[in-house]
C-alpha positions as CSV (number, residue, x, y, z in Angstrom):
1,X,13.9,-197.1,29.6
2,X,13.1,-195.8,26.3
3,X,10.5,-193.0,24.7
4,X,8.7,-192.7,22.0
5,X,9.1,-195.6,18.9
6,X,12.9,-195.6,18.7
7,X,13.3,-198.3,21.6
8,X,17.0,-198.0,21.1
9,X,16.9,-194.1,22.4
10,X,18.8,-193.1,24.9
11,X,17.3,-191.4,28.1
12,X,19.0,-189.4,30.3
13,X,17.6,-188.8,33.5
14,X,18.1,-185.6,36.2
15,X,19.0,-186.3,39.5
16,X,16.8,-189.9,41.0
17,X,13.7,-187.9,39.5
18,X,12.2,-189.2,36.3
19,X,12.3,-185.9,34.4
20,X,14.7,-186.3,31.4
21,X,17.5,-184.1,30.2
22,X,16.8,-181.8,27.6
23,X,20.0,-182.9,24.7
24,X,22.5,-179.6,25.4
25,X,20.0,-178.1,28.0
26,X,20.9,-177.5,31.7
27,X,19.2,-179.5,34.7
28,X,15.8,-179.1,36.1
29,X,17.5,-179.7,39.1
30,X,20.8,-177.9,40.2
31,X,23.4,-180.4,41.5
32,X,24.0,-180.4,45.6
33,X,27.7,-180.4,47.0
34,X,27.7,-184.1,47.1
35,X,28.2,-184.2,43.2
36,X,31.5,-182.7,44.0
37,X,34.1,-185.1,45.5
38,X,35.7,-183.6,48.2
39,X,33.8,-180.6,48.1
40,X,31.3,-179.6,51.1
41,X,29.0,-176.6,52.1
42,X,30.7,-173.4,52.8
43,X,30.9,-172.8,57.0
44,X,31.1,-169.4,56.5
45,X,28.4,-168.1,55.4
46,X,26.3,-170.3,53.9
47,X,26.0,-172.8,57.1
48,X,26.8,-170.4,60.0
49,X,23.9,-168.0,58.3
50,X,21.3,-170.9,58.4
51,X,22.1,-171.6,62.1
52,X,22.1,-168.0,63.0
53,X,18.4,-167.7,61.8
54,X,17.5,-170.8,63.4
55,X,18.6,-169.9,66.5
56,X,16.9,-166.3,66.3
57,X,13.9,-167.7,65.5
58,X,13.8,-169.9,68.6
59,X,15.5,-167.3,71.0
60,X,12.2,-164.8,69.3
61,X,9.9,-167.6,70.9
62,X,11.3,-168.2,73.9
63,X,11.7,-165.0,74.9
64,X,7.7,-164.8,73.6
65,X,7.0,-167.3,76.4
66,X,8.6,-166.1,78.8
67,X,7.1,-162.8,78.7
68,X,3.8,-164.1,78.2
69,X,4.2,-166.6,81.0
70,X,6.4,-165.5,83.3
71,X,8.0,-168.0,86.1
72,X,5.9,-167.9,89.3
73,X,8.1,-167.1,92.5
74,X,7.7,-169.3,95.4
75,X,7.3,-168.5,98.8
76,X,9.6,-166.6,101.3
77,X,11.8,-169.2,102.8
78,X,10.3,-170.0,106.4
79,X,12.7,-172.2,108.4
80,X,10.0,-172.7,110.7
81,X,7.6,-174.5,108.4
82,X,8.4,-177.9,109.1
83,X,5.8,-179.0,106.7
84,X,7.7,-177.9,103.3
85,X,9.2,-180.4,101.6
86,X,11.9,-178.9,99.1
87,X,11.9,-180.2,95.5
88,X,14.1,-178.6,92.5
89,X,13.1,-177.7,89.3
90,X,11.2,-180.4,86.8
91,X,14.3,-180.7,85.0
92,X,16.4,-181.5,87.7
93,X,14.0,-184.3,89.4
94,X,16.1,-187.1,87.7
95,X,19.2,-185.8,89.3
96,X,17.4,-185.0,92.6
97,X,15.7,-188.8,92.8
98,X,19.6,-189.9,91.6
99,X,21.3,-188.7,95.0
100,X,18.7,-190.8,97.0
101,X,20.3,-193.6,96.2
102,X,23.2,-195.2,98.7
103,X,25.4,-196.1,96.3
104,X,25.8,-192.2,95.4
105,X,25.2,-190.4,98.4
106,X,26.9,-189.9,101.9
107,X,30.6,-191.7,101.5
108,X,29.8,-191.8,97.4
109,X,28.3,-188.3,97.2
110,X,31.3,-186.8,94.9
111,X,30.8,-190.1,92.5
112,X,26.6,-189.2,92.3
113,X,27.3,-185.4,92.2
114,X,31.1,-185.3,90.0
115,X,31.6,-188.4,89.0
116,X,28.8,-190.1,87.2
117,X,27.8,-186.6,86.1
118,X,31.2,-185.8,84.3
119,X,31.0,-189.0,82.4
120,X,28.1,-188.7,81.0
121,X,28.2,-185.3,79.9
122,X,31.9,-185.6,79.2
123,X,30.5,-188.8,76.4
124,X,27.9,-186.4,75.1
125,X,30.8,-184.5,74.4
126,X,33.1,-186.6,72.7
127,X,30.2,-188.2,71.0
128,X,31.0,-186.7,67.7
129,X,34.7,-187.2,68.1
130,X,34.1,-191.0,69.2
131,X,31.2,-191.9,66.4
132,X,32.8,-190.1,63.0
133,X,30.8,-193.3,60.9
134,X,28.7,-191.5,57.8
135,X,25.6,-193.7,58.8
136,X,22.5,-191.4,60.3
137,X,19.7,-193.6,60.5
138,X,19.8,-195.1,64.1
139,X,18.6,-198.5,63.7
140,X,22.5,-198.9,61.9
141,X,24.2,-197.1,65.2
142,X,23.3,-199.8,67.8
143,X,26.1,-198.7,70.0
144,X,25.1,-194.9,69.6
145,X,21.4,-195.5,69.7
146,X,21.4,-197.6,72.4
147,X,23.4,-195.4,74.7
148,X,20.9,-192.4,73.5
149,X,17.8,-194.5,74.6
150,X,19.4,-196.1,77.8
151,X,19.7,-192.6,78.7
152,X,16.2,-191.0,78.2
153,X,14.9,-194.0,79.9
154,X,16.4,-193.4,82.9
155,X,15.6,-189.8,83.2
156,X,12.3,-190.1,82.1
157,X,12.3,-192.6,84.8
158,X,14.1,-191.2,87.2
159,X,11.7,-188.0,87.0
160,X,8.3,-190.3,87.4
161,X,9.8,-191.6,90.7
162,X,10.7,-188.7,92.0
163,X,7.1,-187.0,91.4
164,X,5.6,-190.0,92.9
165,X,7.6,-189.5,95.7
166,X,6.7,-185.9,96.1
167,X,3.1,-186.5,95.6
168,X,2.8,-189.3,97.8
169,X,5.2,-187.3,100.7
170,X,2.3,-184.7,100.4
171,X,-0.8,-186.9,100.8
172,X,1.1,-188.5,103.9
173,X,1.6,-185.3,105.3
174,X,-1.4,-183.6,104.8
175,X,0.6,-180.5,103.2
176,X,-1.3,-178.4,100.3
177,X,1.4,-177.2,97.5
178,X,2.3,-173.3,97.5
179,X,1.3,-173.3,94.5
180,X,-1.9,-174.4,95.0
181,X,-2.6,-172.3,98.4
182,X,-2.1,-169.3,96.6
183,X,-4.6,-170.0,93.9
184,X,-6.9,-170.8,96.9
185,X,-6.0,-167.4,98.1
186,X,-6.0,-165.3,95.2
187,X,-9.8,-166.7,94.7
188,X,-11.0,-166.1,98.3
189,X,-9.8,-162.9,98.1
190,X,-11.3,-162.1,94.9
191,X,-14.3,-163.5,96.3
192,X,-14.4,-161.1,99.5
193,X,-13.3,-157.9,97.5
194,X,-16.5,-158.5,95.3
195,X,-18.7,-159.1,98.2
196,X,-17.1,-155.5,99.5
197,X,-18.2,-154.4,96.3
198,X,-14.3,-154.0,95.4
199,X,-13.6,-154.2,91.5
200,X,-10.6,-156.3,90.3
201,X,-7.9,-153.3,89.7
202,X,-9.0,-151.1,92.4
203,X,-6.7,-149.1,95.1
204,X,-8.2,-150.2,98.6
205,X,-7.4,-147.9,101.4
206,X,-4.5,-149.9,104.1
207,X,-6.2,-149.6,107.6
208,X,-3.2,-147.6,109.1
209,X,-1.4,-149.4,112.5
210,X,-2.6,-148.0,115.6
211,X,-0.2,-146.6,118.2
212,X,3.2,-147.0,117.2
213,X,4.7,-145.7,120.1
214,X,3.6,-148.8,122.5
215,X,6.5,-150.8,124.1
216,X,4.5,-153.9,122.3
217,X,5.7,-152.5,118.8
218,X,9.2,-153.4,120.2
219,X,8.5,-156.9,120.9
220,X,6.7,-157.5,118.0
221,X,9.4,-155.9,116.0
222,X,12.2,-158.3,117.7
223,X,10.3,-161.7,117.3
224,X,8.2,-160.9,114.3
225,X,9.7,-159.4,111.6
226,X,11.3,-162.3,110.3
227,X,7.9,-163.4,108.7
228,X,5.6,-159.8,109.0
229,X,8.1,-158.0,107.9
230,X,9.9,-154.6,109.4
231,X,6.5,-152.6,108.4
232,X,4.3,-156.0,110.3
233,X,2.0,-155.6,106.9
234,X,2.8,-159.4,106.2
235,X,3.2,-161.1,103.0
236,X,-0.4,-162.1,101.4
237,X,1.0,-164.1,98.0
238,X,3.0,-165.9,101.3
239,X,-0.5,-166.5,103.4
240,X,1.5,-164.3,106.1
241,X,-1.3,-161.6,107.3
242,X,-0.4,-158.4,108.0
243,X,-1.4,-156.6,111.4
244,X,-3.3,-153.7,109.8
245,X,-6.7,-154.0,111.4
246,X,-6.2,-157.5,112.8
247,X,-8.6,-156.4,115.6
248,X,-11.2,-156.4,113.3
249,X,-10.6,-160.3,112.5
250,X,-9.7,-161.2,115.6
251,X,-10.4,-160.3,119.1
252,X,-7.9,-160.7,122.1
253,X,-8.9,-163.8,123.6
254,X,-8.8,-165.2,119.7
255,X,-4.7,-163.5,119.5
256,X,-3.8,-164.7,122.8
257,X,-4.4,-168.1,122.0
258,X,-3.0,-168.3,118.2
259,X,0.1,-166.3,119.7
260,X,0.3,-168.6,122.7
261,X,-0.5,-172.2,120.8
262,X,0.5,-171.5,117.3
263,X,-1.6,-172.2,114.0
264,X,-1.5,-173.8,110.8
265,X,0.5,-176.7,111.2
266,X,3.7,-174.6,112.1
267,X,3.1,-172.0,109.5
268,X,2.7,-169.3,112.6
269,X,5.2,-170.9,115.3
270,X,3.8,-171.3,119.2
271,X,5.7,-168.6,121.3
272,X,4.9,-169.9,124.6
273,X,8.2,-170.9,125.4
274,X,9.6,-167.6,124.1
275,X,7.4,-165.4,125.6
276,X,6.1,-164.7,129.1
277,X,2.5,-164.5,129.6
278,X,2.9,-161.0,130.4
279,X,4.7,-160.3,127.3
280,X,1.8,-162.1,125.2
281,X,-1.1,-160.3,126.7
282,X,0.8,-156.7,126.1
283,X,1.0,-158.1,122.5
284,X,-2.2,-159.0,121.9
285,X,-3.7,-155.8,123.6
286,X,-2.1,-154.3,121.1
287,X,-2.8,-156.2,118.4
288,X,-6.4,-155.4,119.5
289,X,-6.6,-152.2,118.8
290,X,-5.7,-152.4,115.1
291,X,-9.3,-151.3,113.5
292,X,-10.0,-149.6,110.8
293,X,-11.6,-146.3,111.8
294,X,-15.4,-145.5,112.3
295,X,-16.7,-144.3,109.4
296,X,-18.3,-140.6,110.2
């Protein structure tokens, strides 16, 4: 392409731009490492430093999220709860719904939990080491791209069934998530505190446990610490009540029966065939007397 009305001049352009070469200037546009044969971008510094500031800036934000939202604990294990179906983490699910099948559990299990496992991160591995062609668009690495697909198509399905599962195991069962119970919680109690006139923040006074000296405090202490804890003040993010002024919920007839029969679904065991009757009416006697005191 020529310039000006000398169509035999001679036009030298910079780079693939269309911005021409000043005669004994220098470039608009400095030359990369790939003008140099054999020559490549220095590891250290120039790449390692790029990396390193990627890096901090992603460590910065995820350490941002965390802090910001911070990873909700679950519930107390209860081997009593018979309702609770145990589920991993989201980004385990694929790996969870894997070892359902037969063909990698029971006599497979070390292929579905080694095996399979070690060869495909062992390929992800030796990926670079196996693929050393220069071509990066994947449409011209069927093999590589293919592989790369095959594989986020089964976790993503993998993952779907395994949540669909969960959900469905739930509905079946008539079980409420923990998650969910303890927003249910957290509202009805916000709910009773502000009909107490209570504000959000505020120290309220523990309704102190009424004789401690009774020989009931023993039995309670031997079959019921395991869930209300050595001080029997319960675990409220759990939905386990403490027994500090239970007889002002409850009266005795109300105790003997959810001590004798159990309640909700498991989640407070029947002790009928571990205790004697005589044992249970001592018990819930004393659970009885837990009031808050009389205002003067």
């Amino acid at each position: 392409m020529a310039h000006g009305h000398n169509s035999k001049e001679k036009v030298v352009y910079v780079g693939d731009s269309r911005v021409r070469k000043k005669p004994g200037g220098y470039d608009t546009v400095p030359p990369d490492y790939t003008a140099y044969p054999g020559k490549s971008e220095a590891f250290v510094p120039n790449f390692l430093l790029k990396e390193w500031m990627v890096g901090v800036v992603v460590l910065v934000g995820f350490l941002v999220l965390t802090i910001a939202e911070p990873a909700p604990l679950g519930y107390p294990a209860d081997p009593t709860n018979a309702a609770f179906i145990p589920m991993p983490d989201w980004y385990f699910l694929f790996l969870y719904q894997f070892l359902k099948y037969p063909y990698v559990s029971q006599d497979y299990v070390v292929l579905g939990t080694i095996g399979i496992p070690g060869i495909a991160f062992g390929a992800l591995l030796l990926a670079p080491f196996l693929d050393t062609g220069k071509e990066r668009r994947f449409y011209r690495r069927p093999v590589a791209a293919t592989l790369m697909f095959m594989a986020l198509i089964s976790v993503f399905y993998l993952t779907k069934v395994s949540w669909d599962h969960y959900t469905h195991e739930l509905e079946k069962t008539n079980t409420v998530p923990e998650h969910k119970l303890r927003e249910e919680r957290a509202r009805e109690a916000a709910a009773e505190a502000a009909k107490k006139g209570i504000k959000p923040g505020q120290e309220v006074a523990v309704v102190p446990i009424v004789d401690k000296n009774d020989p009931a405090v023993d039995i309670l202490k031997a079959r019921c610490v395991g869930c209300h804890g050595n001080d029997l003040k319960g675990n409220e993010s759990a939905g386990i009540p403490g027994f500090n002024g239970i007889g002002d919920r409850l009266s005795k007839e109300e105790i003997v029966d959810i001590v004798t029969n159990g309640k909700g679904g498991g989640k407070m065991p029947a002790q009928k065939e571990s205790m004697s009757a005589e044992e249970i009416d001592q018990v819930a006697t004393w659970l009885a007397k837990q009031k808050a005191p009389a205002e003067k």
